[in-house]
Backbone as ProteinMPNN parsed JSONL, in Angstrom:
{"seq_chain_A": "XXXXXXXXXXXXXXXXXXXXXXXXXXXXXXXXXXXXXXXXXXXXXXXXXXXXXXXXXXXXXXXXXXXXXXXXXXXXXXXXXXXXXXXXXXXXXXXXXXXXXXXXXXXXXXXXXXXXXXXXXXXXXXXXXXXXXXXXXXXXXXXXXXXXXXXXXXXXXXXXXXXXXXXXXXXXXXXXXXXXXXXXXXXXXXXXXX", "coords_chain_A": {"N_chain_A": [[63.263, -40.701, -90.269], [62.211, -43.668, -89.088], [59.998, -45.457, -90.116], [58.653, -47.455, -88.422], [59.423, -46.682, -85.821], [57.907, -44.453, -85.788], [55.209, -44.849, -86.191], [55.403, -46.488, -83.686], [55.764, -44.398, -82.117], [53.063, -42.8, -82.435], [51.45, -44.642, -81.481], [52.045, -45.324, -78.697], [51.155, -42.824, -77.6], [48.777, -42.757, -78.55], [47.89, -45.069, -76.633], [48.67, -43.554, -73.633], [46.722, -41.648, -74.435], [44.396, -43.097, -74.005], [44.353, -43.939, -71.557], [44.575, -41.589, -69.957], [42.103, -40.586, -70.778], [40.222, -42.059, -69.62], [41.105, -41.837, -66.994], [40.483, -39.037, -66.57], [37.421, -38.989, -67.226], [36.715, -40.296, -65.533], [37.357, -38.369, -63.391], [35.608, -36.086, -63.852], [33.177, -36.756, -63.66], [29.904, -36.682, -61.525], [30.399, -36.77, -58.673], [31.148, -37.323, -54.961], [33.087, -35.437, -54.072], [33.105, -34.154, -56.465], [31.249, -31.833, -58.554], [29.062, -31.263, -60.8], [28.586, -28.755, -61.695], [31.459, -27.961, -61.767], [32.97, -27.788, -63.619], [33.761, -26.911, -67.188], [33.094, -22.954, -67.876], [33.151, -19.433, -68.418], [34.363, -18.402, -72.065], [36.351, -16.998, -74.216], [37.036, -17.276, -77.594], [38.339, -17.6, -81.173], [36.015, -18.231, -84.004], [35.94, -20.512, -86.28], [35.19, -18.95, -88.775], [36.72, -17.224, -88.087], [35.421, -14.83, -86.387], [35.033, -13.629, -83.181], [34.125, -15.928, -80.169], [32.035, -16.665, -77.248], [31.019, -17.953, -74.187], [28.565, -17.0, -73.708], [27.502, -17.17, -76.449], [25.87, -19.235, -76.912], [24.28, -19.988, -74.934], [20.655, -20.491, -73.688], [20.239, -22.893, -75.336], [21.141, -25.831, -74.869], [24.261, -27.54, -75.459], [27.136, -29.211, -77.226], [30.745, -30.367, -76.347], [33.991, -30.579, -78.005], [37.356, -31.508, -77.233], [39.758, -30.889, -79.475], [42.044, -31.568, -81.992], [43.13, -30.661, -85.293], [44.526, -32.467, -87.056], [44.571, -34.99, -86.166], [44.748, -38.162, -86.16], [42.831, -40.241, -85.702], [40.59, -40.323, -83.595], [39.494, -37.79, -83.143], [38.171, -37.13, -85.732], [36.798, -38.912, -85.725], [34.775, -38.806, -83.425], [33.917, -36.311, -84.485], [32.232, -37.398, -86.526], [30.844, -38.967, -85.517], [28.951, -37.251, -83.69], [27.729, -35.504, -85.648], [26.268, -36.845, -87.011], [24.105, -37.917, -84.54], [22.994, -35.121, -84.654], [22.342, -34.708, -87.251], [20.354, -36.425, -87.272], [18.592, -35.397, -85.361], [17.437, -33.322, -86.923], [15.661, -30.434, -87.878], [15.803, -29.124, -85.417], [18.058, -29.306, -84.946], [19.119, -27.304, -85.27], [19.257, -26.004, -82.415], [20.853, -26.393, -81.26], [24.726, -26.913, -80.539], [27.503, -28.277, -81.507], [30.876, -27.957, -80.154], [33.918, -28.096, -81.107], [36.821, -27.851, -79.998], [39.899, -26.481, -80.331], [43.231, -28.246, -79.121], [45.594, -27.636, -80.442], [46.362, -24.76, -81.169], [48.423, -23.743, -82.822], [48.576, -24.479, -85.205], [46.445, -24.727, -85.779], [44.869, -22.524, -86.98], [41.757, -20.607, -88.048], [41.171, -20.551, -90.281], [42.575, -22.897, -90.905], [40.613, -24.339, -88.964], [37.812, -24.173, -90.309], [38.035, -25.495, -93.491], [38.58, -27.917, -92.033], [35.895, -28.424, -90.67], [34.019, -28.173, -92.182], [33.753, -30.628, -93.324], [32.068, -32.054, -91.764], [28.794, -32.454, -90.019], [27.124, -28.917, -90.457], [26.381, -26.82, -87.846], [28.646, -28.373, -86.513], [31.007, -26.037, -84.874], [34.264, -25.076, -85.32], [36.484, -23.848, -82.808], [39.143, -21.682, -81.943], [42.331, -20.438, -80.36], [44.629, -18.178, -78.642], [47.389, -19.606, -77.326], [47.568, -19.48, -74.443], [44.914, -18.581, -74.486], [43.482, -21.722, -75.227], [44.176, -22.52, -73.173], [43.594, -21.529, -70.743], [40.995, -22.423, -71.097], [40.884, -25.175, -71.928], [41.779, -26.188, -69.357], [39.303, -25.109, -67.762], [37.641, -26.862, -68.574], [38.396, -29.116, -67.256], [39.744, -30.602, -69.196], [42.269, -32.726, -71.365], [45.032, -32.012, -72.389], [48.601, -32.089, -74.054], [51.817, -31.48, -75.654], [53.136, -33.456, -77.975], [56.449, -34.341, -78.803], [57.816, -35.424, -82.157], [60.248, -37.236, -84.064], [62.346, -35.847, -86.232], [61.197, -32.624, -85.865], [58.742, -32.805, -85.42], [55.014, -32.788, -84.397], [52.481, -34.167, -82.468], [49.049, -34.15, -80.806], [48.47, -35.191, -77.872], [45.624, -35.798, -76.263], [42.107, -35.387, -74.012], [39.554, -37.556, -74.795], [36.788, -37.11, -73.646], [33.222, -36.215, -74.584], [31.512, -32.907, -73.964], [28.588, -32.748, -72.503], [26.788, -29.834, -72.569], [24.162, -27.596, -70.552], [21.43, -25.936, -71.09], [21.897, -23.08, -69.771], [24.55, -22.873, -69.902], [25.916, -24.951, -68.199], [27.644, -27.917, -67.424], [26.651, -31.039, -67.632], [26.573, -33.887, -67.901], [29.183, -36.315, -68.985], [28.729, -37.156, -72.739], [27.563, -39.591, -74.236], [28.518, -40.703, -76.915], [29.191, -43.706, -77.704], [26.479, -44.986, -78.689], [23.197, -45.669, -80.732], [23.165, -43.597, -82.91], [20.213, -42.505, -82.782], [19.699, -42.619, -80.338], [20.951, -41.25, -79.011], [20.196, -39.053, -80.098], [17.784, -38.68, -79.114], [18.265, -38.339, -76.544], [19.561, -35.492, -76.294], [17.27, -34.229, -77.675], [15.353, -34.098, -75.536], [16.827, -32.411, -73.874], [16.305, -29.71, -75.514]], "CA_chain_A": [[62.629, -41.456, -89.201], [61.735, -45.192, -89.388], [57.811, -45.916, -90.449], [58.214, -48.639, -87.173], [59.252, -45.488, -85.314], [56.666, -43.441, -85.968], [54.231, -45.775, -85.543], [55.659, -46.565, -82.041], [55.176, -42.889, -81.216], [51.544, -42.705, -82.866], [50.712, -45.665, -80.429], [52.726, -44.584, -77.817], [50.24, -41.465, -77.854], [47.222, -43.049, -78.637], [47.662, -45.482, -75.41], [48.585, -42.344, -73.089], [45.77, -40.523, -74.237], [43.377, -43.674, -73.439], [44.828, -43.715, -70.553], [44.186, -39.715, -69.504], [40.505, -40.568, -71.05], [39.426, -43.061, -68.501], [41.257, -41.096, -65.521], [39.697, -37.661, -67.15], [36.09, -39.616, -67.61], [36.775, -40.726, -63.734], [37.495, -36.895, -62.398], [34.618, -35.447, -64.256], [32.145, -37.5, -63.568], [29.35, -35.998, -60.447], [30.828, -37.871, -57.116], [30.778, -36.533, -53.606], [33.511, -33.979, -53.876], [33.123, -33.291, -57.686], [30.119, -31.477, -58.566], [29.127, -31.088, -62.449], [29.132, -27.336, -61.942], [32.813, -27.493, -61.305], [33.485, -28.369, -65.024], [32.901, -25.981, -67.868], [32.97, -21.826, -67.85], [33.123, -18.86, -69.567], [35.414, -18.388, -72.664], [36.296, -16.217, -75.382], [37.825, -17.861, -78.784], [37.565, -17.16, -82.434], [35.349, -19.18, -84.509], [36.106, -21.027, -87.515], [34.84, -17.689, -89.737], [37.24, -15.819, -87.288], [34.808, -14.277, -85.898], [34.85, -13.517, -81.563], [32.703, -16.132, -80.123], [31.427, -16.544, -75.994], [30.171, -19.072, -73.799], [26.996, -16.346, -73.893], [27.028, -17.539, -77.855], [25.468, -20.776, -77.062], [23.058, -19.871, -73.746], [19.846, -20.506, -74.302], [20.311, -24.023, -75.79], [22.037, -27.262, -75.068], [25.64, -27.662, -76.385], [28.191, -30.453, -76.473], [31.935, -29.328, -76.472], [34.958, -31.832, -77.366], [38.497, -30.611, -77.612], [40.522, -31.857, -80.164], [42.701, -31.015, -83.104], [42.658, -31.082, -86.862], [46.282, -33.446, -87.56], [44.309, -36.17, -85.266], [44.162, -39.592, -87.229], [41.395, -40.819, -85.786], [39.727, -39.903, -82.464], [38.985, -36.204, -83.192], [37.395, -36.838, -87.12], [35.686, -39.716, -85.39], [33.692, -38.207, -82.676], [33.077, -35.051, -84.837], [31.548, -37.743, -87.319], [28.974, -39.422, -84.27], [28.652, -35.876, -83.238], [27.53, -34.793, -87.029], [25.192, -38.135, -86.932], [23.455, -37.023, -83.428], [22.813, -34.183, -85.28], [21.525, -35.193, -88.489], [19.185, -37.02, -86.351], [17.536, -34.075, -85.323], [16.855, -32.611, -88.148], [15.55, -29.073, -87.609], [15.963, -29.006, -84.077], [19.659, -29.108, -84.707], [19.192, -25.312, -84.961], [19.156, -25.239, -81.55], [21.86, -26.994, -80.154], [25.532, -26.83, -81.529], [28.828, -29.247, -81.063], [31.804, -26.771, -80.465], [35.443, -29.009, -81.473], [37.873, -26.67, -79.644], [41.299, -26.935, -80.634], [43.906, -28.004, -78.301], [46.713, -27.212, -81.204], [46.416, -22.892, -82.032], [49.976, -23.046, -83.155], [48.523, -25.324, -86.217], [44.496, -24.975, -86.049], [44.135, -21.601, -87.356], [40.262, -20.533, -88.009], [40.847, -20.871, -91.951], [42.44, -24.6, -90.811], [39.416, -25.164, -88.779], [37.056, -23.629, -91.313], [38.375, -25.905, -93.963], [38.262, -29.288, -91.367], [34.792, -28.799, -90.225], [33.169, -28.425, -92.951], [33.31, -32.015, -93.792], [31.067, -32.53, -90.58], [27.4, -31.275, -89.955], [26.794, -27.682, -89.935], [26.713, -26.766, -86.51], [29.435, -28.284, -85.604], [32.028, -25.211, -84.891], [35.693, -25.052, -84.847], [36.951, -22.681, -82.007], [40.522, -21.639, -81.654], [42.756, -18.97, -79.738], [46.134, -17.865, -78.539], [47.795, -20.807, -76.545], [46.839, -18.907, -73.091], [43.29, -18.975, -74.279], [43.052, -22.536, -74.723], [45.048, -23.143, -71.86], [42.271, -21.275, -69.819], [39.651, -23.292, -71.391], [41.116, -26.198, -71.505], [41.411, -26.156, -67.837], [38.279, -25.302, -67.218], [36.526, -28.378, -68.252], [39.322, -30.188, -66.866], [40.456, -31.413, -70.259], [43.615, -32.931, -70.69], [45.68, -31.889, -74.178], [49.793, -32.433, -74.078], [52.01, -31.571, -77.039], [53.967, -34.551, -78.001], [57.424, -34.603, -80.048], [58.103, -36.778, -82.528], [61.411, -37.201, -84.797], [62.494, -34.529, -87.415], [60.453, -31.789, -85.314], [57.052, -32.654, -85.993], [54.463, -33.117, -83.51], [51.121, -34.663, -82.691], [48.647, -33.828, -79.473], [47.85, -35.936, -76.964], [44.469, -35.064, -75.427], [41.1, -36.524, -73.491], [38.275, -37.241, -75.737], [35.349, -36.76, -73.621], [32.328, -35.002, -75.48], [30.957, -32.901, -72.208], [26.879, -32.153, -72.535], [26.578, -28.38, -71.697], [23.476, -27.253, -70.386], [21.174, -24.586, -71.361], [22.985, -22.441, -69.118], [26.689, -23.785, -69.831], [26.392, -25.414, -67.091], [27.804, -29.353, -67.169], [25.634, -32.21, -67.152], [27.286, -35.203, -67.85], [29.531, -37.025, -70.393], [28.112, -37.123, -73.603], [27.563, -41.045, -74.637], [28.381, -41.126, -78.632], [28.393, -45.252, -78.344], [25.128, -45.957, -78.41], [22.802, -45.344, -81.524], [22.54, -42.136, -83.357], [19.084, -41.991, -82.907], [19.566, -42.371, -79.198], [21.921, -39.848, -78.557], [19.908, -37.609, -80.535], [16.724, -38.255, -78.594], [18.794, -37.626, -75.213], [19.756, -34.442, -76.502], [16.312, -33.934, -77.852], [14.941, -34.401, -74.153], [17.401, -31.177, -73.418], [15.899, -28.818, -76.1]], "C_chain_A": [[62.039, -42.734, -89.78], [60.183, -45.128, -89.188], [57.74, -46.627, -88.945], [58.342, -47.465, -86.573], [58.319, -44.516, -84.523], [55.825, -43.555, -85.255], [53.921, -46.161, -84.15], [55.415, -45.53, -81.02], [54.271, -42.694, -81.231], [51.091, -43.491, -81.54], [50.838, -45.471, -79.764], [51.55, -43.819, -77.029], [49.011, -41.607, -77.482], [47.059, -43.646, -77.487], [47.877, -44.483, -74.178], [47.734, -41.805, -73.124], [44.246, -41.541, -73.765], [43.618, -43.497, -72.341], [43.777, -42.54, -69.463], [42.668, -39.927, -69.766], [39.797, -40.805, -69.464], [39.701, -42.134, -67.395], [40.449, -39.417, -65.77], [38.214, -38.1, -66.939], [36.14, -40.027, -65.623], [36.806, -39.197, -63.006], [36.732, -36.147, -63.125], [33.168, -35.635, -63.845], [31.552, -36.993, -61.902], [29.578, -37.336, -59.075], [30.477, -36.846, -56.029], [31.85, -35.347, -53.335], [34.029, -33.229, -55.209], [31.653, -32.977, -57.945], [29.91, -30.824, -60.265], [29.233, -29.163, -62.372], [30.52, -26.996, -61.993], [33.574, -27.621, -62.764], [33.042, -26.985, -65.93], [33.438, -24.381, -67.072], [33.153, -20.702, -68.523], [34.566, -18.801, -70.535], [35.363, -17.587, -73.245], [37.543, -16.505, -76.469], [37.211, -17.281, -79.926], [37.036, -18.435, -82.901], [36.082, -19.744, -85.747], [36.216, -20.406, -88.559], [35.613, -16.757, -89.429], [36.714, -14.462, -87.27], [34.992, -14.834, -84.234], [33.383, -14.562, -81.238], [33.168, -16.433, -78.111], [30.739, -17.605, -75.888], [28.917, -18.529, -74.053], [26.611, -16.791, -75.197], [25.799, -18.568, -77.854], [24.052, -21.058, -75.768], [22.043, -20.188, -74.253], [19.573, -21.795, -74.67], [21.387, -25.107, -75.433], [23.464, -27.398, -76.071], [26.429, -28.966, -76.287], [30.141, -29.542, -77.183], [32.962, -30.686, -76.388], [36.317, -31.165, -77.835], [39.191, -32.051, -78.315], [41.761, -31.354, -81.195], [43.117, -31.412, -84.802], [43.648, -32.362, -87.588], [45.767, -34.54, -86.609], [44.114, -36.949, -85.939], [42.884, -39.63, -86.806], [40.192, -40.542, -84.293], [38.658, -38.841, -82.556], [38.04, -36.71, -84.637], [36.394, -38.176, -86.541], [34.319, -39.402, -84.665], [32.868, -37.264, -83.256], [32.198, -35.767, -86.301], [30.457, -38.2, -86.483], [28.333, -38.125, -84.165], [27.495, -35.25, -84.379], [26.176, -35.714, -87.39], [24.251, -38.166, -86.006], [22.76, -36.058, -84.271], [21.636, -33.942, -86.544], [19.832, -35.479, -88.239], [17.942, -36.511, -85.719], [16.795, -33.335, -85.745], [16.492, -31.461, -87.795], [15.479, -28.448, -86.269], [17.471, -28.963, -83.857], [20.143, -27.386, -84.823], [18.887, -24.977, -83.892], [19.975, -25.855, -80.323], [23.194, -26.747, -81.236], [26.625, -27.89, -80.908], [29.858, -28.151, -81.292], [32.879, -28.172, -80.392], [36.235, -27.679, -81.015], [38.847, -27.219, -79.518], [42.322, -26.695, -79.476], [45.602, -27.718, -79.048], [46.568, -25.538, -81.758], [47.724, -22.651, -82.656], [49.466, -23.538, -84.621], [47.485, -25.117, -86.889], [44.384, -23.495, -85.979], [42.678, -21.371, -87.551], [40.126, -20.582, -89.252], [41.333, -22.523, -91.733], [41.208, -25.524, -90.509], [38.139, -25.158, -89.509], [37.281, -24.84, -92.252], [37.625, -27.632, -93.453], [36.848, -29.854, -90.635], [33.843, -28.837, -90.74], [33.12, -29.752, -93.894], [32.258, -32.636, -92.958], [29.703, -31.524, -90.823], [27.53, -29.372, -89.764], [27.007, -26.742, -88.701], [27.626, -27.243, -85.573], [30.687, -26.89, -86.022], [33.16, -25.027, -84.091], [36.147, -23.545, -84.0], [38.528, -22.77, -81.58], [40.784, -20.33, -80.962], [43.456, -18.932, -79.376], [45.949, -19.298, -77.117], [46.792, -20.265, -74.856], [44.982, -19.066, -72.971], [42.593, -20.258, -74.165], [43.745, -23.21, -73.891], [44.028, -22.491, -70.799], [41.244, -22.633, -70.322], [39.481, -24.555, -71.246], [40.698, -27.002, -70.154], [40.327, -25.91, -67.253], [37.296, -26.234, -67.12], [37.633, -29.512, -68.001], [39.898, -31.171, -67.508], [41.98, -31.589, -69.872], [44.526, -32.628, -72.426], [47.646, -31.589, -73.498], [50.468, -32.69, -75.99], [53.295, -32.822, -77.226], [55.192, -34.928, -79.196], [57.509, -35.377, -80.95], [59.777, -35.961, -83.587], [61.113, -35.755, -85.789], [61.259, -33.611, -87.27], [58.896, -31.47, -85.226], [56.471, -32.735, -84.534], [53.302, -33.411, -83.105], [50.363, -33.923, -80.956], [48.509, -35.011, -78.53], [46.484, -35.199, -76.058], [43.087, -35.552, -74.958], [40.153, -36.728, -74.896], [36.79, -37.263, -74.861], [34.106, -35.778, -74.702], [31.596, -34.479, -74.23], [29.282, -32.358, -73.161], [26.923, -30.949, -71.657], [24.58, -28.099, -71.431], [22.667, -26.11, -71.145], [21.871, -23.378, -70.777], [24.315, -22.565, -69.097], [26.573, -24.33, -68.634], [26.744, -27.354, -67.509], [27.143, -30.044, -66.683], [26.326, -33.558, -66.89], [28.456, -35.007, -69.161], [28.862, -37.299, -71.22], [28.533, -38.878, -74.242], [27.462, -41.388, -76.918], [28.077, -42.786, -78.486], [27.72, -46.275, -78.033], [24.42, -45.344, -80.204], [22.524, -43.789, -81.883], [21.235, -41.258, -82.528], [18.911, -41.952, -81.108], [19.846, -41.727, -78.388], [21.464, -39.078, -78.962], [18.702, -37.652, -79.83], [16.962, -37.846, -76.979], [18.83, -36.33, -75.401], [18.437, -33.86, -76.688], [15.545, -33.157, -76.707], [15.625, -32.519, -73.752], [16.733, -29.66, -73.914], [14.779, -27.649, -75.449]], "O_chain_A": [[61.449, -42.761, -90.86], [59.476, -44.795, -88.237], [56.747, -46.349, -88.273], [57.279, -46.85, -86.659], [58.106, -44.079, -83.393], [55.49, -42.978, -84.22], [52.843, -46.206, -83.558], [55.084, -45.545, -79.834], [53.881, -42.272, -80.142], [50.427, -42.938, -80.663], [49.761, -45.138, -79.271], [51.11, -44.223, -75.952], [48.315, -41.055, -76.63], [46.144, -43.129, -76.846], [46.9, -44.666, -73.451], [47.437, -41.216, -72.084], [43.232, -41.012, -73.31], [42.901, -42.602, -71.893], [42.827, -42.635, -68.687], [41.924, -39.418, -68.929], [39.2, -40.128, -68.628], [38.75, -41.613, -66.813], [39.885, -38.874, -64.82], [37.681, -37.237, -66.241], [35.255, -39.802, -64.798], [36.149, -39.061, -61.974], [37.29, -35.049, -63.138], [32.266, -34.803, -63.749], [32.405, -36.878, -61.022], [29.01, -38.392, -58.795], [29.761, -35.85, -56.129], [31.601, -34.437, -52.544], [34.825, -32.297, -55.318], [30.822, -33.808, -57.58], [30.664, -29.973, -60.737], [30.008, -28.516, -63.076], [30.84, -25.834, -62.24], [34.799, -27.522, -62.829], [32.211, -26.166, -65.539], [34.024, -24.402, -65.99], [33.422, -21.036, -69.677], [35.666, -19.057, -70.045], [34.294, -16.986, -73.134], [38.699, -16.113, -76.316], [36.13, -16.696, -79.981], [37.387, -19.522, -82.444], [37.03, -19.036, -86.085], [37.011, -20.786, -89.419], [35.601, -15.661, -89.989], [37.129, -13.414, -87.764], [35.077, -16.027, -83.939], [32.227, -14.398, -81.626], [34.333, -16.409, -77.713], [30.078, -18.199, -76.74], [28.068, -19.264, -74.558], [25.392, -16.885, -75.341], [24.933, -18.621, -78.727], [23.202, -21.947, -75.725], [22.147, -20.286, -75.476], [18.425, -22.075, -74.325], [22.525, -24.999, -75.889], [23.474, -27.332, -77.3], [26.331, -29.697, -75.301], [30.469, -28.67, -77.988], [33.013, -31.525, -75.489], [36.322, -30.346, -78.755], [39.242, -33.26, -78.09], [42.415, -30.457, -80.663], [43.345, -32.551, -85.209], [43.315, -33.014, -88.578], [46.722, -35.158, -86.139], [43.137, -36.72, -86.652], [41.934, -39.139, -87.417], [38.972, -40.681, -84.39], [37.47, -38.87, -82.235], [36.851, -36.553, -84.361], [35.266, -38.312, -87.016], [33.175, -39.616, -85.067], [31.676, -37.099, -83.0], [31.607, -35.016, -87.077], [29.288, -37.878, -86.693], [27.179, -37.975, -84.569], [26.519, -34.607, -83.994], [25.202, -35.252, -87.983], [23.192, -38.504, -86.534], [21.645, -36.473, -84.586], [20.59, -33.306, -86.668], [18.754, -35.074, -88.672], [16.799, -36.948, -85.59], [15.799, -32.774, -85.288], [17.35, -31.173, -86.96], [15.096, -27.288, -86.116], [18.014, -28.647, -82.798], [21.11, -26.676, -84.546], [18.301, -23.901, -83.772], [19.861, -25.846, -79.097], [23.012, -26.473, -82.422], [26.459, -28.262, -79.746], [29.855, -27.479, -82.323], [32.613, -29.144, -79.685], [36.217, -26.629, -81.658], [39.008, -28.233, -78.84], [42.476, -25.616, -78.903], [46.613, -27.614, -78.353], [46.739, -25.346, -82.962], [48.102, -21.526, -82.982], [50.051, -22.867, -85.472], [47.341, -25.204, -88.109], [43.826, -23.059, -84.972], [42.146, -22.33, -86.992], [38.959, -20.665, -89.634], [40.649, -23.398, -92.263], [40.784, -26.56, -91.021], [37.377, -26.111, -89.346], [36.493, -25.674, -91.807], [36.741, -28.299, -93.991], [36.594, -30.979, -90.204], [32.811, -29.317, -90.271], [32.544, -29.834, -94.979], [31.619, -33.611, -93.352], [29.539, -30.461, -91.421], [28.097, -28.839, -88.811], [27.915, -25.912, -88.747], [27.695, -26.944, -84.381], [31.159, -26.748, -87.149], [33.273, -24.879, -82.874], [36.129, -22.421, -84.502], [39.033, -23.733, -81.002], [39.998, -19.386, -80.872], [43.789, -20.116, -79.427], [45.036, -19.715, -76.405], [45.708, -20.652, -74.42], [44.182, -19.4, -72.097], [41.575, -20.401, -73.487], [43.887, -24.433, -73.918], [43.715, -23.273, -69.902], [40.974, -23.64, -69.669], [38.526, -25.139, -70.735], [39.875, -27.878, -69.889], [40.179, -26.429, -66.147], [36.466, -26.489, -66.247], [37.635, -30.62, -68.538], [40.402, -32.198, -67.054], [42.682, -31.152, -68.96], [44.319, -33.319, -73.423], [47.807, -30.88, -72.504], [50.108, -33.372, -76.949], [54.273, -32.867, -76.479], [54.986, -35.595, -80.21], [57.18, -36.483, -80.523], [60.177, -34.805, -83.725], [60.155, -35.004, -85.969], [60.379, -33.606, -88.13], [58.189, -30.476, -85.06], [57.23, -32.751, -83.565], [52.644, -32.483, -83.575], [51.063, -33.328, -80.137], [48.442, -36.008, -79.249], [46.551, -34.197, -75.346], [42.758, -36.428, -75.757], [40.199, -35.981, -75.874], [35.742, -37.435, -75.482], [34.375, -34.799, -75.399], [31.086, -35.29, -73.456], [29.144, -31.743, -74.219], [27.047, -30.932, -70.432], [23.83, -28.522, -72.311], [23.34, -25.346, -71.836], [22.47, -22.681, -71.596], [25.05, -22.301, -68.145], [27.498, -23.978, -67.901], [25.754, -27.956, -67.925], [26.855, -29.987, -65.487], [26.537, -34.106, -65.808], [28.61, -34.082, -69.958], [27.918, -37.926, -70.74], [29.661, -39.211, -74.608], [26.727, -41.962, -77.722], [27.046, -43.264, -78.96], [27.822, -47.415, -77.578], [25.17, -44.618, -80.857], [21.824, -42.997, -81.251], [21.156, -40.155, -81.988], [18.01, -41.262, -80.631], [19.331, -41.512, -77.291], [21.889, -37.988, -78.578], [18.249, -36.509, -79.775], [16.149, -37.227, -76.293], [18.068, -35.737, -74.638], [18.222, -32.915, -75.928], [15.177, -31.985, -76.778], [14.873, -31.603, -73.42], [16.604, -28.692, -73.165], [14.388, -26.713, -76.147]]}, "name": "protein", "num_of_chains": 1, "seq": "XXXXXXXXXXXXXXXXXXXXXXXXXXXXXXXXXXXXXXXXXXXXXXXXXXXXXXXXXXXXXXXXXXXXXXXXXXXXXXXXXXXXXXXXXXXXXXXXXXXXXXXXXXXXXXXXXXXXXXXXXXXXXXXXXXXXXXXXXXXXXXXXXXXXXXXXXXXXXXXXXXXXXXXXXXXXXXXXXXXXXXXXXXXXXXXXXX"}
């Protein structure tokens, strides 16, 4: 396969999935016949430690949740670096909120892959994976958008939204989660939630 190629498919990809953002970021968002409860619900994936984890895991405290996958150039290791920076920001109060990265690749993003890929990020953030069906429920429930996308000599990349959604104490959906603005401002929004 030709490097120009490639490249053409990478971009390809990357404009498609802006795309799906904005219209995803438009049908999420609380209007008159979407209602933030309608986003979000329960799940059951393994963790990163492959260990069983539950929306009940996370009750109790404020979450943010962005689906992504580990073979992402740059979207996915980006957010889960603001995300990790939020975080930081907190400092011991970050023990009481968590960032879940849920993989929209399980054929690829094992829980020793995501184990491996998330521990370059803060602590708390945790990689959740699970049989295609599972994040094909989940997916769908926060009305994400993930698409697997061919490329030459059988490889293949994702296409998928990047919202970061703000879960509630209750899982329940608040808003879109605003990474670009300052660290320290995104972490005192979140703060506000604790």
């Amino acid at each position: 396969m030709k490097q120009s190629t490639r490249i053409a498919a990478v971009l390809g990809a990357f404009f498609a999935g802006a795309a799906m953002l904005v219209a995803a970021v438009l049908y999420v968002l609380p209007g008159e016949t979407t209602r933030p409860s309608s986003v979000g619900g329960p799940f059951r994936l393994l963790d990163h430690n492959g260990r069983l984890v539950t929306d009940a895991n996370f009750k109790g405290h404020p979450f943010l949740v962005f689906f992504g996958f580990t073979h992402c150039p740059d979207i996915c290791p980006t957010a889960l670096f603001e995300m990790s920076e939020v975080l930081k920001r907190l400092g011991p109060d970050a023990d009481k909120t968590a960032a879940l990265f849920i993989s929209v690749d399980p054929e690829r993003d094992t829980p020793e892959k995501l184990k491996d890929y998330v521990s370059s990020f803060h602590p708390r953030v945790i990689g959740l994976t699970g049989t295609p069906a599972e994040i094909e429920a989940v997916t769908k429930a926060y009305r994400a958008y993930a698409k697997k996308v061919p490329l030459e000599g059988g490889d293949y990349t994702m296409d998928h939204s990047a919202i970061v959604y703000l879960m509630d104490k209750e899982g329940r959906f608040v808003a879109p989660f605003n990474l670009k603005r300052s660290a320290e401002q995104a972490a005192a929004d979140l703060k506000r939630r604790l």
